[in-house]
N, C-alpha and C positions, 0 to 999 in steps of 0.2 A: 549351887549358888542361888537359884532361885527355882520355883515353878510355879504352872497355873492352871488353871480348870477351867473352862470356856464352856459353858451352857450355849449349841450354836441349834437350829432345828431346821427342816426340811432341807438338808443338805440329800442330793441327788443318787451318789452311792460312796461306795469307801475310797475310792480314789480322791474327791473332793473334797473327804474327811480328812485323808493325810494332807493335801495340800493346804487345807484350809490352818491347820495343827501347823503347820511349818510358816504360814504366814502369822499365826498367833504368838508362835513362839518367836521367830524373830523380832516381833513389836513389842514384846516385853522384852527381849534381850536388851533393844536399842533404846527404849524408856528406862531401861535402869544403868545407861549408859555402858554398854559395852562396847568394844572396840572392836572386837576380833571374835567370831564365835564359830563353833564350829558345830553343825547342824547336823544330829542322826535322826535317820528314818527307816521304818523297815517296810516300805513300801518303795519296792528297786525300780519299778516305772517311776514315781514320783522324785526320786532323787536324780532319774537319770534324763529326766526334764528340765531338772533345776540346772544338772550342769553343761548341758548339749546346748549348741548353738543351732543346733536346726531351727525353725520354725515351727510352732506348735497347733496345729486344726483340732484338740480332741474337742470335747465338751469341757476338758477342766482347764483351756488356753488359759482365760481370763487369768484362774487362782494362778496359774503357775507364773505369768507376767508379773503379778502382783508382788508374786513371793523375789522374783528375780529383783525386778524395782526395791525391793527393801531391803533384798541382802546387797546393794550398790551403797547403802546407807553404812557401810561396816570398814576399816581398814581392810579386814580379814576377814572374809565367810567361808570358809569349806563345807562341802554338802557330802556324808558318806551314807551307804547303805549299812545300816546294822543287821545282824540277824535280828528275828524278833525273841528269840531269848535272853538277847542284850542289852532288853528294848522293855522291860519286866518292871521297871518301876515306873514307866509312862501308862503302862495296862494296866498298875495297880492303884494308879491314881483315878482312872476312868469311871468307874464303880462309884467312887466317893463323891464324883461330879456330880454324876446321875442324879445322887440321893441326893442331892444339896439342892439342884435345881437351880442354880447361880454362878456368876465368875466368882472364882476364888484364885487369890492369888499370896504365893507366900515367898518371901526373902530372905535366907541363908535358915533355912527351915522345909518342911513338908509333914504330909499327916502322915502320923505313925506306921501306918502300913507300907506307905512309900516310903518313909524312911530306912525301914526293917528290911525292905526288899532290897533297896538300895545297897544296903549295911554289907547284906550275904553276896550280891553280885560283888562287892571290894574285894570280900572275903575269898571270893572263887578266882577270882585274880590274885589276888597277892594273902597266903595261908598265914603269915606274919602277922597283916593287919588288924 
């Protein structure tokens, strides 16, 4: 339905990348007026922050409040762990970022490589498709 590309820099380590990725993506979810979304990551600490009510001390409290704060903005947000092979057309878009050195953002659309990657993950689901 949509996606996006965030040029973000001096982020800490990759935990603060997936939180930071899940706060991006919620902000574009709710800018293009979603109600209900439902947010995979394959990062099992960061999803499993999102959805605990514990209290949070790590170094990524901050992004994770953030992200919590924003998914309150949605009727519906579910937060699941994906495998990271189910997770193939978010890595395929990362590369393209890179090179572009820009946000890019795209609406009922993607660049070709995500798209294609996208295509074959339907396709491994359902052979019909």
């Amino acid at each position: 339905m949509g996606a996006c590309s965030r040029l973000t820099c001096q982020v800490p380590n990759a935990f603060a990348v997936e939180a930071l990725a899940v706060i991006h993506g919620l902000r574009f979810a709710f800018e293009l007026g979603f109600q209900s979304v439902i947010l995979e990551g394959d990062s099992r600490l960061v999803i499993h922050k999102l959805v605990t009510n514990l209290e949070d001390f790590s170094e990524i409290s901050a992004l994770i409040w953030e992200a919590k704060e924003f998914s309150k903005l949605f009727e519906v947000c579910r937060c699941i762990c994906a495998a990271r092979s189910g997770n193939m057309a978010a890595h395929a878009m990362a590369p393209d970022g890179l090179t572009r050195r820009e946000d890019r953002f795209w609406v009922e659309e993607a660049p070709l490589l995500v798209a294609a990657v996208a295509d074959e993950g339907r396709r491994l689901l359902d052979p019909s498709w």
